[in-house]
C-alpha positions as CSV (number, residue, x, y, z in Angstrom):
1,X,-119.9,27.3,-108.3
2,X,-117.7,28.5,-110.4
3,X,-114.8,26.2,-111.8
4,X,-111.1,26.9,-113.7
5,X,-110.8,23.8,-116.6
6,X,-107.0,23.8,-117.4
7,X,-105.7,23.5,-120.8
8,X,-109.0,22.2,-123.0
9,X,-107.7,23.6,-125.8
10,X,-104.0,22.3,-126.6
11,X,-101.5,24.5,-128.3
12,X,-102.2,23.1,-132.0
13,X,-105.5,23.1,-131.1
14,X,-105.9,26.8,-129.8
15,X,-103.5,28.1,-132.7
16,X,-105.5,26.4,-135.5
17,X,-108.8,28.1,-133.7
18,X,-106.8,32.0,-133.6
19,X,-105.3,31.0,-137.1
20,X,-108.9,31.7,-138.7
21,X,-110.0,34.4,-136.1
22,X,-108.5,37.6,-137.7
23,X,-109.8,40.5,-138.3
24,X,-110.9,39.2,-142.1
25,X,-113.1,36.2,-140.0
26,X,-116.8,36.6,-141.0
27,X,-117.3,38.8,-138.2
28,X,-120.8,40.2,-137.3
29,X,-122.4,42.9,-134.8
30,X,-123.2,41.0,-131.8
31,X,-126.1,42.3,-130.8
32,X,-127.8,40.2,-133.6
33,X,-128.1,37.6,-131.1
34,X,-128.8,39.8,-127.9
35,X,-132.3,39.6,-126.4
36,X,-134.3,42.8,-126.0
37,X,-132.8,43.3,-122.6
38,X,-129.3,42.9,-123.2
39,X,-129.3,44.7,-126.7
40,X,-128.2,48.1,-125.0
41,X,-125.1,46.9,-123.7
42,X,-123.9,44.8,-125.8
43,X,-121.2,46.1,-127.5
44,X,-118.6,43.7,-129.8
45,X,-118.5,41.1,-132.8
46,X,-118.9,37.4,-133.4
47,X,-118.9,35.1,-135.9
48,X,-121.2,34.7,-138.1
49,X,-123.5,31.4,-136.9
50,X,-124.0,29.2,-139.6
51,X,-121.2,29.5,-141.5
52,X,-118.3,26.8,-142.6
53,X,-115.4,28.5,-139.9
54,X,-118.1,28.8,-136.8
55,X,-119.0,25.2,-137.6
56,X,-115.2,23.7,-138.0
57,X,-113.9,25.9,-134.9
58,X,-117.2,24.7,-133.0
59,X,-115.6,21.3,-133.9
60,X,-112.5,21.6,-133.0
61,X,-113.9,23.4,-129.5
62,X,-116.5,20.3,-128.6
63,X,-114.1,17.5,-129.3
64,X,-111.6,18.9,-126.9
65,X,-114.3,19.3,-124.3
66,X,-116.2,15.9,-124.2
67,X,-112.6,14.5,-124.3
68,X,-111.5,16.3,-121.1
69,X,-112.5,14.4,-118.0
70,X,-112.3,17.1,-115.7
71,X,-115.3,18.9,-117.8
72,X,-117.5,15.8,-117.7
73,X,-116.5,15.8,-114.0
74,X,-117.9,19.2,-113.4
75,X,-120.8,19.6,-116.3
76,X,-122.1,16.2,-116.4
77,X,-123.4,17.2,-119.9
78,X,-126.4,16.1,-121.8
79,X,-126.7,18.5,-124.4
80,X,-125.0,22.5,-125.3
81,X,-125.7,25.0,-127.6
82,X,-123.0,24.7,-130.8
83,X,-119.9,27.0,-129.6
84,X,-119.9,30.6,-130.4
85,X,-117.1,32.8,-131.2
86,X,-116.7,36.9,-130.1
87,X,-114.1,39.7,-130.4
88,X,-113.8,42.4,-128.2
89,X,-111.5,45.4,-128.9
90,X,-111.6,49.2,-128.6
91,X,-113.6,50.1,-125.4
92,X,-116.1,47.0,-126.7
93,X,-117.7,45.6,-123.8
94,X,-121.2,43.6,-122.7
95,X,-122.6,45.0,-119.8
96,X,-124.3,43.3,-117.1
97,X,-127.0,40.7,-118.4
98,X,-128.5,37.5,-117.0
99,X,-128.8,34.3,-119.5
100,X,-132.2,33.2,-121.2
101,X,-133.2,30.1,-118.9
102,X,-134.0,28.1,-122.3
103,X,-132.5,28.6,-125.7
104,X,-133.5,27.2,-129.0
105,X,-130.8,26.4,-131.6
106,X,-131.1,24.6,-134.9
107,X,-128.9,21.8,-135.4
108,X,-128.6,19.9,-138.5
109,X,-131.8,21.0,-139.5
110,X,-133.6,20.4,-136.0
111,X,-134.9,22.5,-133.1
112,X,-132.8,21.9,-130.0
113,X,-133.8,23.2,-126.6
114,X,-131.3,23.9,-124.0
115,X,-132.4,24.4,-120.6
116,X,-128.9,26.2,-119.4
117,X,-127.8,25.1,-116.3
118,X,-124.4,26.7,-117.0
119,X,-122.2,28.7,-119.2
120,X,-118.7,28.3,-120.0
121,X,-116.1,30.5,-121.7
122,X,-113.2,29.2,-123.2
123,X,-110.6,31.7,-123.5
124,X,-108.3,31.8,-126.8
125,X,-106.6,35.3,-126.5
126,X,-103.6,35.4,-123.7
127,X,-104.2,37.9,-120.7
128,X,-101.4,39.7,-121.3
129,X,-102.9,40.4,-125.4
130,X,-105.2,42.5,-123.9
131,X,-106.0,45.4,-121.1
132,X,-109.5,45.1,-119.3
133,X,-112.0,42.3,-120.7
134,X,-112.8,40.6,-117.4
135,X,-115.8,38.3,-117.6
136,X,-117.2,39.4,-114.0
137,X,-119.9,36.6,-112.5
138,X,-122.0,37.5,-109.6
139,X,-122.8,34.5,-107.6
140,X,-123.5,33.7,-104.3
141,X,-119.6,34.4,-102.9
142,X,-120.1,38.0,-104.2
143,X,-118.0,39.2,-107.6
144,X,-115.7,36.8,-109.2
145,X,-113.3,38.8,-111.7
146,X,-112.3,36.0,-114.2
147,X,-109.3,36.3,-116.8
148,X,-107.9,33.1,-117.7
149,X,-104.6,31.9,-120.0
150,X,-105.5,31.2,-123.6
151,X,-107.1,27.3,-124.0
152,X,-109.0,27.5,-120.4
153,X,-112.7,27.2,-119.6
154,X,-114.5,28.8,-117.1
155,X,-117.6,27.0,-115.7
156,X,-120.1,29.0,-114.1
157,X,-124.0,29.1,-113.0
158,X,-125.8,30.4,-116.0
159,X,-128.5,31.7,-113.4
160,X,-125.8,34.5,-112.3
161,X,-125.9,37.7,-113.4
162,X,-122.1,38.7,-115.3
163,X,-120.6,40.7,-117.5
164,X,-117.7,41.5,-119.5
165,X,-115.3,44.9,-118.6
166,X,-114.2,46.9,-121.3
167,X,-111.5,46.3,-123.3
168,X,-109.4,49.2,-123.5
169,X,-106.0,48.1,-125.1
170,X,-106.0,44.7,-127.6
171,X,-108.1,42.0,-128.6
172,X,-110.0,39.7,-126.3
173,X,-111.2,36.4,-128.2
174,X,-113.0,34.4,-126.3
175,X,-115.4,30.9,-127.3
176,X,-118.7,30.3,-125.1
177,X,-121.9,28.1,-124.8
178,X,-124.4,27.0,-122.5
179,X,-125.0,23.6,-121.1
180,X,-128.0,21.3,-119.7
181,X,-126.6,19.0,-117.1
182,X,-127.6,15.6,-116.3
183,X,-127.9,17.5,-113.1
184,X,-130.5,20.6,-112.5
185,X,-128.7,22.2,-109.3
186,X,-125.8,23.6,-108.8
187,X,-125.0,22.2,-105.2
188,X,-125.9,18.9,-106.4
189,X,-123.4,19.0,-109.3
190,X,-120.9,20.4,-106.8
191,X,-121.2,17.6,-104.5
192,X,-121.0,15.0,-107.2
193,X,-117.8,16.9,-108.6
194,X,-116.0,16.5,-104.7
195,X,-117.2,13.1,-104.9
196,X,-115.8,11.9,-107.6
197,X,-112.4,14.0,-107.4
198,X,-112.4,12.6,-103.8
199,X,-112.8,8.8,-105.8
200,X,-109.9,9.7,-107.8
201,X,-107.6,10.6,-105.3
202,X,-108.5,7.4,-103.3
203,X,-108.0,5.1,-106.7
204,X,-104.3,6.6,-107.0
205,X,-103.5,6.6,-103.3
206,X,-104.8,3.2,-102.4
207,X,-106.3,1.5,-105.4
208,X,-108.0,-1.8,-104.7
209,X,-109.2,0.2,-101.5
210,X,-112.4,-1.6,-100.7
211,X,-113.9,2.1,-99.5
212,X,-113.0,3.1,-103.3
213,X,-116.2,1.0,-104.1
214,X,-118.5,2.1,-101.9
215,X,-118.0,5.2,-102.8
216,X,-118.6,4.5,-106.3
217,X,-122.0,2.8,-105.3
218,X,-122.3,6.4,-103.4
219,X,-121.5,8.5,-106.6
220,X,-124.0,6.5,-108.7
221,X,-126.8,6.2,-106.5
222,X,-126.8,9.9,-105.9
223,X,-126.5,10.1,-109.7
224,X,-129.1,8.2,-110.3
225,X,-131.9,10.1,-107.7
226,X,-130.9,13.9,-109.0
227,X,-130.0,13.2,-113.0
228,X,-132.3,14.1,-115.5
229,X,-132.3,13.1,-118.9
């Protein structure tokens, strides 16, 4: 399932993130953090991970997130990798590559294990700032060619193999991290996610509905059998 978040990033937000992502930003070769599979076809930069600016953008990118409903909706999050940051330009591209099922990350000082359930990229450069750069997912509907206005997140399957076209005029900036959801399958997280949009639209149509909270009892029950923790 892949999903279109609208707007995470407001317009103060997403022009103090691109403020400190010039071409001076402590950019590195990405394929320092490439496994040995992808390494080969990786091709662009990212910020350097720690530093002080990957750590207050990462900032600025989680709070947005956790406050968004429509993410919890669809991610029903329990814990993500810190936000990284990457800069494509000049034919730079990452070819296709599947996602480690569990990552390790240190955290203030702490190992933290991420099963990844699913990935998300947040886009912070315009489509029309650059030519080429689709992030291209395939999943079960077949290829999904995605290229989405600056401050929206993509949700997607981290069990999909994707990649990202080249670049061939401009600069792509994009933020991305993976996340373990309450809820291990991706049919089970989509059902939830109908159900509770399904709530909403019944609380704003006909609120007080008595079939509002049985619904609800519906939501959390199936919650309850599929979440882990």
């Amino acid at each position: 399932m892949l999903i279109h978040l609208h707007k995470i990033l407001g317009a103060e937000q997403l022009a103090a993130v691109r403020a400190q992502l010039g071409p001076d930003a402590p950019w590195a070769d990405g394929r320092r953090s490439a496994g040995d599979a992808a390494v080969a076809v990786k091709r662009n930069r990212e910020l350097t991970q720690p530093s002080a600016v990957s750590e207050q953008l990462g900032a600025i990118v989680v709070q947005a997130m956790m406050a968004a409903p429509a993410f919890q909706s669809a991610a029903l999050p329990v814990r993500f990798s810190p936000p990284s940051f990457s800069r494509y330009e000049a034919e730079q591209t990452y070819g296709q590559h599947n996602d480690a099922a569990v990552m390790e990350f240190r955290v203030a000082g702490s190992r933290v294990l991420v099963r990844t359930d699913m990935a998300a990229t947040l886009f912070l450069s315009e489509p029309t700032d650059y030519a080429g750069g689709e992030l291209v997912i395939e999943d079960t509907f077949g290829q999904s060619r995605v290229k989405l206005p600056a401050g929206d997140m993509v949700l997607y399957p981290a069990s999909s193999l994707h990649h990202v076209a080249p670049v061939t005029q401009g600069v792509r900036l994009v933020s991305f991290l993976w996340i373990q959801s309450l809820v291990r399958d991706d049919f089970h997280r989509s059902m939830l996610r109908d159900l509770d949009l399904t709530l909403q639209g019944l609380n704003r149509s006909a609120p007080g509905n008595p079939a509002g909270a049985r619904l609800l009892n519906l939501y959390h029950n199936l919650l309850r059998l599929w979440s882990e923790t």
